[in-house]
C-alpha positions as CSV (number, residue, x, y, z in Angstrom):
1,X,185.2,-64.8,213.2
2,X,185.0,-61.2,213.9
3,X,186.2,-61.5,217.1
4,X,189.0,-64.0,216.3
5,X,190.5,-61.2,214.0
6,X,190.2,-58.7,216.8
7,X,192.0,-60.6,219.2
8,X,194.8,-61.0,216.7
9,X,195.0,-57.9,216.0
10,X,195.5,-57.1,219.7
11,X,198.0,-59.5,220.3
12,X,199.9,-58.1,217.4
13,X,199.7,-54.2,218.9
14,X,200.5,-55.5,222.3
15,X,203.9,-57.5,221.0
16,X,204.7,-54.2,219.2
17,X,204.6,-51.9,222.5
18,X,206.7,-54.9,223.9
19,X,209.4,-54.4,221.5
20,X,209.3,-50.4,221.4
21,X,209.7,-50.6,225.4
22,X,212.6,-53.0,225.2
23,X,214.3,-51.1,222.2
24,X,213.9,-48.0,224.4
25,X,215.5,-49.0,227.6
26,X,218.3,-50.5,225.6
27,X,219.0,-47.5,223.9
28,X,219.2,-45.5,226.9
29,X,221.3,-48.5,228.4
30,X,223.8,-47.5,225.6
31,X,223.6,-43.7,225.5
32,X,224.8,-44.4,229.4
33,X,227.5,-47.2,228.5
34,X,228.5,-44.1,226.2
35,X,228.6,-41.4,228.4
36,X,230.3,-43.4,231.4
37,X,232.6,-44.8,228.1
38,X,233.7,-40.9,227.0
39,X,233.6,-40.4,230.8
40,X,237.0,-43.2,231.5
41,X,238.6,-41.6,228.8
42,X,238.3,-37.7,229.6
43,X,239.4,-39.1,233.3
44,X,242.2,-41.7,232.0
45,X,243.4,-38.3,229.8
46,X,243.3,-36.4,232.3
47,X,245.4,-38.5,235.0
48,X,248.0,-40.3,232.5
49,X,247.7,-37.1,229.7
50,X,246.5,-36.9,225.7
51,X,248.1,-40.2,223.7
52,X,251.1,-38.8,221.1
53,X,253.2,-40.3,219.0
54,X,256.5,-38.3,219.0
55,X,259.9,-37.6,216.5
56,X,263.1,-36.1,218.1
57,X,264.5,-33.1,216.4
58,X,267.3,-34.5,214.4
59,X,269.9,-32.9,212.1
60,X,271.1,-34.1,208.6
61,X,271.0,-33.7,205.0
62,X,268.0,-32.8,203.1
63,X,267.3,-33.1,199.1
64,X,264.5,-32.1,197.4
65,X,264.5,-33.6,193.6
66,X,262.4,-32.9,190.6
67,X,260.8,-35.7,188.3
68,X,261.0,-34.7,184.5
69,X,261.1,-36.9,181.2
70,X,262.1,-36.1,177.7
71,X,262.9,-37.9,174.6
72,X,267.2,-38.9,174.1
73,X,268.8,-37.8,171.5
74,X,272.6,-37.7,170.8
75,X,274.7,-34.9,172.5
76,X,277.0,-35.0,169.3
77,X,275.4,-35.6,165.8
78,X,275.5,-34.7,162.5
79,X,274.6,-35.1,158.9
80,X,276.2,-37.0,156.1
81,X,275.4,-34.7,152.7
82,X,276.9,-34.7,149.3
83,X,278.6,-31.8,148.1
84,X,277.2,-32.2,144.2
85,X,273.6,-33.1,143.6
86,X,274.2,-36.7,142.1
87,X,271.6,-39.6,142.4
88,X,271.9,-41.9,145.1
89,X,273.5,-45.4,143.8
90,X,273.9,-47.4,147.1
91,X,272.4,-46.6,150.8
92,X,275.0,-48.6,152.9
93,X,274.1,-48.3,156.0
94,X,270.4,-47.7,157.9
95,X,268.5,-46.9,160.8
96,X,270.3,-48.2,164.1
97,X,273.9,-49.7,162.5
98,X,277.0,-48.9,164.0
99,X,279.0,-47.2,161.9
100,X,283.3,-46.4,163.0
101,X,285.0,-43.2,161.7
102,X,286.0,-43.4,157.7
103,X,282.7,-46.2,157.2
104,X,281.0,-45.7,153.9
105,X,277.5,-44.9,154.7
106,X,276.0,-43.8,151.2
107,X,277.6,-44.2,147.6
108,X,276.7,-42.3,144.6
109,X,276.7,-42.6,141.0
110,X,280.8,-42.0,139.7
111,X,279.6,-40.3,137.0
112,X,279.0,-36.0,137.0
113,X,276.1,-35.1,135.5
114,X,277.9,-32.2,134.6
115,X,281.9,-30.9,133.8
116,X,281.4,-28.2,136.7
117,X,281.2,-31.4,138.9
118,X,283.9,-33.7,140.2
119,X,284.1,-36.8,138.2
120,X,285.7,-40.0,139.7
121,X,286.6,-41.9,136.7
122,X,288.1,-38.9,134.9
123,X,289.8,-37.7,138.7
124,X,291.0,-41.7,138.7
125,X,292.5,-41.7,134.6
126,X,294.3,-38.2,135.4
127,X,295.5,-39.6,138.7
128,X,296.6,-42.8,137.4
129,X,298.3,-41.0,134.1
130,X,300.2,-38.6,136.8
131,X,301.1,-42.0,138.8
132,X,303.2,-43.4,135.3
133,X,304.4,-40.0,134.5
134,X,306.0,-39.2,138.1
135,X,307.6,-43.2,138.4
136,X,309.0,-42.4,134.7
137,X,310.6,-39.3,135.4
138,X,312.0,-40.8,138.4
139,X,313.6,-43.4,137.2
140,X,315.3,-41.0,134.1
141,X,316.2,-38.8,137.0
142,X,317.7,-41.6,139.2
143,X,319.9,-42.3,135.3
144,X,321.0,-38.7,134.9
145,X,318.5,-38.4,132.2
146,X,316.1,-35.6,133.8
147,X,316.6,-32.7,135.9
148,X,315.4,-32.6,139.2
149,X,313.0,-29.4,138.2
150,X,311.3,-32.4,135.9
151,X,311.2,-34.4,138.7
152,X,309.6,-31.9,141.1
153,X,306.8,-31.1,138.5
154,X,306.1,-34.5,137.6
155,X,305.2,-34.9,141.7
156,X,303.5,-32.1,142.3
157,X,301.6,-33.0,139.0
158,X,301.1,-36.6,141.2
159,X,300.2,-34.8,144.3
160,X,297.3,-32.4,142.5
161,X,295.6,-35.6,141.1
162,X,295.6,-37.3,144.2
163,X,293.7,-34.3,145.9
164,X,291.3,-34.3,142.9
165,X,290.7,-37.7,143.0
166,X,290.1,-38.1,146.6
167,X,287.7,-34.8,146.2
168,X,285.9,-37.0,143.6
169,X,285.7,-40.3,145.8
170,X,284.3,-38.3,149.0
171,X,281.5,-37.1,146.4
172,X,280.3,-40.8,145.2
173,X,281.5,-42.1,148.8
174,X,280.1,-40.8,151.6
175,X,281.8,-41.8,155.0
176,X,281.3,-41.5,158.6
177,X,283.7,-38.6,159.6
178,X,283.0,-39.9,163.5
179,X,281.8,-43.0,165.1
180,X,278.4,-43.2,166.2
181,X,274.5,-44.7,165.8
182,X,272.8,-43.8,162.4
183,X,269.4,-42.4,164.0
184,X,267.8,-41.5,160.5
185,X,267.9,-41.6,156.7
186,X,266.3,-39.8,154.0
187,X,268.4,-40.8,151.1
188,X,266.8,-43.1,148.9
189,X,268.2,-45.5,145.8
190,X,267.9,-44.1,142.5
191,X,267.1,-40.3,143.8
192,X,269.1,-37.5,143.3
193,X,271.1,-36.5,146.6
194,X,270.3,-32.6,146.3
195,X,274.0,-31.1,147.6
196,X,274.5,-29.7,150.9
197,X,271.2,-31.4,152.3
198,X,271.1,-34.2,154.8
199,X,271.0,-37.9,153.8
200,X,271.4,-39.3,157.1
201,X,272.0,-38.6,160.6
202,X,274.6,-40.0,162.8
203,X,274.4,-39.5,166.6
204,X,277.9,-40.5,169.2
205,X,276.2,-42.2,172.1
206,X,278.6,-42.5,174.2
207,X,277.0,-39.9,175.8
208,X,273.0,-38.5,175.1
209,X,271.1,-35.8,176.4
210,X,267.4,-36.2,177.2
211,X,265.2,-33.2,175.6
212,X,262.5,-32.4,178.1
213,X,259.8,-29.8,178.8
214,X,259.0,-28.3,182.1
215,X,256.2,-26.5,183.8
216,X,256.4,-23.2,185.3
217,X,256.6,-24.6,188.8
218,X,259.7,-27.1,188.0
219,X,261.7,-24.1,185.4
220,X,261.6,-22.0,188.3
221,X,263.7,-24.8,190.6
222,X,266.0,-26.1,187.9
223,X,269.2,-24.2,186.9
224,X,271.9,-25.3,184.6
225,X,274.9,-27.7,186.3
226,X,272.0,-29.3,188.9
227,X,273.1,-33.3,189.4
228,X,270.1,-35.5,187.4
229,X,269.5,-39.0,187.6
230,X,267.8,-41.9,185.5
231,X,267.1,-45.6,186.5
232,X,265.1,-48.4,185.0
233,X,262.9,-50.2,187.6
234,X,263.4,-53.8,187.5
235,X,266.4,-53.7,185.3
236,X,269.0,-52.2,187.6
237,X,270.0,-50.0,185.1
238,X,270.7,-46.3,186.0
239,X,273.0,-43.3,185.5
240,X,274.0,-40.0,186.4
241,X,274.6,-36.7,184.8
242,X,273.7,-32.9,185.2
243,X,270.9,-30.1,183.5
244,X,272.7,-29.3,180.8
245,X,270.6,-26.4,178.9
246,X,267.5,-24.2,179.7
247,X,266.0,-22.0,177.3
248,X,265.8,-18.5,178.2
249,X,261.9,-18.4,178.2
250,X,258.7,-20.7,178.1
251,X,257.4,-21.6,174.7
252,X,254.0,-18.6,174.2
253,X,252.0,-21.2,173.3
254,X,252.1,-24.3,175.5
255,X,253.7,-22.1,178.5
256,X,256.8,-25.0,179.2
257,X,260.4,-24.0,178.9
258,X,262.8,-26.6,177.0
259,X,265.4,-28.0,178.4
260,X,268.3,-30.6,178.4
261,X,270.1,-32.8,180.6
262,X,273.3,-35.0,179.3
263,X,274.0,-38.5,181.0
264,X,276.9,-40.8,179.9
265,X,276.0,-43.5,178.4
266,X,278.4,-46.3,177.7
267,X,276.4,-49.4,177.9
268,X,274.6,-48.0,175.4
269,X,271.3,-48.8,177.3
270,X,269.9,-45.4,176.8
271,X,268.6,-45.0,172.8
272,X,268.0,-42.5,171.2
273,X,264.3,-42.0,170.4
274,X,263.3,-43.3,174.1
275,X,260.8,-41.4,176.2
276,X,263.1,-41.4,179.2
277,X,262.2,-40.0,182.7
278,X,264.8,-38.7,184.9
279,X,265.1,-36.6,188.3
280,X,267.2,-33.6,189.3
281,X,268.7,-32.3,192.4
282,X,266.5,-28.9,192.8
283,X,267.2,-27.9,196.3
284,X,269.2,-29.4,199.7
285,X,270.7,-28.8,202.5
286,X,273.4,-30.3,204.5
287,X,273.8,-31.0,208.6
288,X,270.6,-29.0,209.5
289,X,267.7,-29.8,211.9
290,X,264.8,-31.2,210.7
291,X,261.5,-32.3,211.7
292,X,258.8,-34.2,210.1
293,X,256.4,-32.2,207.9
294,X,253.5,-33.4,209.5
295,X,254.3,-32.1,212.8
296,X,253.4,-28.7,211.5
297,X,250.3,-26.7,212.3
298,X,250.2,-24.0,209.6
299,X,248.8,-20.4,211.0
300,X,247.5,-18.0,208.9
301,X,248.3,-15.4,210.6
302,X,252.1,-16.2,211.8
303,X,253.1,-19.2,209.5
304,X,254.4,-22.4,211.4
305,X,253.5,-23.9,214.9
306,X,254.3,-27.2,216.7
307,X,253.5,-28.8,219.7
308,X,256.7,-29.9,221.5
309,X,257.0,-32.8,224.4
310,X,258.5,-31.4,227.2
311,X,259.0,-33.2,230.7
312,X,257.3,-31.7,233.5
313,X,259.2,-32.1,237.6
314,X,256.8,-35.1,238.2
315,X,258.7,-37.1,235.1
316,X,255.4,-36.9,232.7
317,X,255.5,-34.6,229.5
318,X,253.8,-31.4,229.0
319,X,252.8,-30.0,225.5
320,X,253.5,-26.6,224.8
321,X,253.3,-24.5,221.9
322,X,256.1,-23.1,220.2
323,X,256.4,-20.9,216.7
324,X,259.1,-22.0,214.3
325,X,260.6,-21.1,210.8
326,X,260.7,-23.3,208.0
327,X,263.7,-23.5,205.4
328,X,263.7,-26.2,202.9
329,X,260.8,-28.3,202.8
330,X,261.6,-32.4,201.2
331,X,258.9,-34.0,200.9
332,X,257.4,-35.6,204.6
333,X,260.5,-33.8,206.1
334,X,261.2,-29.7,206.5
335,X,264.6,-28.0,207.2
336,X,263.7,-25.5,211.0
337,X,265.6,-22.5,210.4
338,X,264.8,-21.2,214.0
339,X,262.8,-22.1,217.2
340,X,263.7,-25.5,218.1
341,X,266.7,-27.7,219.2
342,X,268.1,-31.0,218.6
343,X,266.6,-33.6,220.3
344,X,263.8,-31.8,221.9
345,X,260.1,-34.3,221.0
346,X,257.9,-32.9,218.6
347,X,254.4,-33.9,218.6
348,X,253.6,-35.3,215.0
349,X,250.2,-37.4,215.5
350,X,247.5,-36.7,218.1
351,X,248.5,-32.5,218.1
352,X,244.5,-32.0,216.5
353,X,243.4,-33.0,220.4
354,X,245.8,-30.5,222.4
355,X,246.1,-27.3,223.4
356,X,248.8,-25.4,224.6
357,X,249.9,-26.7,228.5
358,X,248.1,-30.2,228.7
359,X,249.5,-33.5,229.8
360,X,250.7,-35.7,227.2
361,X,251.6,-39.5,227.4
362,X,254.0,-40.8,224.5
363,X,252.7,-43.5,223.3
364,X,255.0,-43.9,220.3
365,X,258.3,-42.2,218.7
366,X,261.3,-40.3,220.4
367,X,263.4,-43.2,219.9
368,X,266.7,-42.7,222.0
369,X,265.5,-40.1,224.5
């Protein structure tokens, strides 16, 4: 028995060295695939030239635009009030109607709750007594029977009542003096509308503005009269309009400097009360030469760097080094101020592997050279 577990066990260690052997030449087998692998390429490099993918230096426009949002409001609104503190009989209209120049929006009790106030029914009795009296004296003056200085203070008589009584029917009447949106209303039935204070709020929007705040880097790149922009994904809506207002500094507390930006708005698609967002033009520049961003190799010491294509006399490309300055910078493409020209092939994937003077083969980009 003994020995039967003994010659197990020796079977067992035996298979083990087996497979340790094997494992080991195989793994040198593949450390020498490796090398003669890395070996093809360095020689295939070094032959044909590095693999890079290419962008001609091309000139155009550039635009660098800011994403903000804000809340819309009306550009042009306003509050309805009462000129005497009288209690509030009627609220016409509410949150959201439509109302049109000369539409009664509140009405109030006709009664004065005092004789220093205007009183509609005693403005409408003295304006309907000076109605009878002026059409009387008329007709006796048309007769011969009254002078025409009776006449002319029997009308002016008419014309002070009238004034009095429309006085008292803009006090129990109040009316939209322009057409707009009602965006809010504190007046309530059966309270007294204290005089001079807001009942409602009307908004025209025709055309809003969008309240926003911005941080310190965007307030340093907006300015007052830049183009801005809003759209609706999915809808197809959009519309233009321009930064309309920037405060004069940032708010001490939450460091963001308040700001506004009108947009027309005639389909009405943009209500007030929305949180909007919207862009703004912050920066461009027209017919320049540009690159893409990623072409750049940033140097601490000397700023920007890239690696430019150039054909050698045997008809391959050459890489070689060359120090630019940057203007404008959009996003995944930068404005060059100096240091290259149209058309020449920058190197914008694969410059990591080069160095200044080796052979390159384009494997990608350059389109039209």
């Amino acid at each position: 028995m003994d020995r039967s577990k003994g010659a197990r066990k020796h079977h067992r260690t035996v298979w083990i060295i087996v497979i340790v052997v094997v494992a080991a030449f195989a793994l040198r087998f593949w450390f020498l695939g490796q090398k003669e692998t890395l070996a093809s390429i360095r020689s295939v490099q070094e032959s044909e030239g590095k693999p890079v993918e290419v962008a001609a230096v091309a000139r155009g426009d550039l635009e660098v635009w800011t994403t903000l949002a804000g809340t819309v409001e009306g550009c042009f609104q306003y509050p309805a009030v009462s000129t005497n503190s009288i209690p509030v009989l009627e609220v016409v209209k509410h949150e959201g109607d439509r109302v049109k120049k000369g539409d009664v929006l509140i009405r109030l009790e006709k009664t004065a709750p005092n004789p220093m106030l205007h009183s509609y029914n005693r403005a409408k009795a003295v304006y309907d007594d000076a109605l009878t009296e002026s059409k009387r004296i008329r007709a006796l003056y048309e007769e011969g029977a009254a002078s025409k200085q009776m006449l002319d203070k029997a009308e002016l008589a008419l014309e002070v009542a009238r004034s009095d009584l429309v006085n008292a029917s803009e006090s129990v009447n109040i009316t939209a003096t322009h057409a707009g949106i009602v965006m809010s209303v504190t007046a309530e039935e059966g309270e007294i509308a204290n005089a001079y204070e807001p009942l409602m709020w009307i908004a025209n929007t025709d055309s809003v503005k969008i309240v926003f705040d911005a941080g310190s880097r965007q307030a340093m790149a907006l300015e007052v009269g830049q183009r801005a922009v809003w759209s609706s994904r999915g809808t197809g809506f959009s519309g233009s309009g321009y930064i309309s207002k920037l405060d004069l500094s940032a708010d001490p507390k939450t460091h963001l400097v308040t700001g506004e930006a009108c947009f027309s708005n005639g389909g009405g698609k943009l209500m007030p009360g929305l949180l909007v967002s919207f862009t703004a033009l912050t920066g461009e520049s027209r017919n320049v030469l540009k690159i893409p961003t990623r072409a750049l190799i940033e140097s601490k010491e000397d700023g920007y760097r890239v690696f430019v294509a150039e054909p050698a006399v045997d008809g391959r490309y050459r890489a070689v080094l060359k120090k630019v300055e940057t203007a404008l910078i959009a996003g995944d493409e930068v404005e060059i101020a100096s240091g290259l020209e149209e058309g020449e092939l920058v190197v914008q994937f694969g410059q990591t592997l080069l160095n200044d003077g080796d052979l390159v083969k384009i494997v990608r980009g350059g389109e039209g050279m």
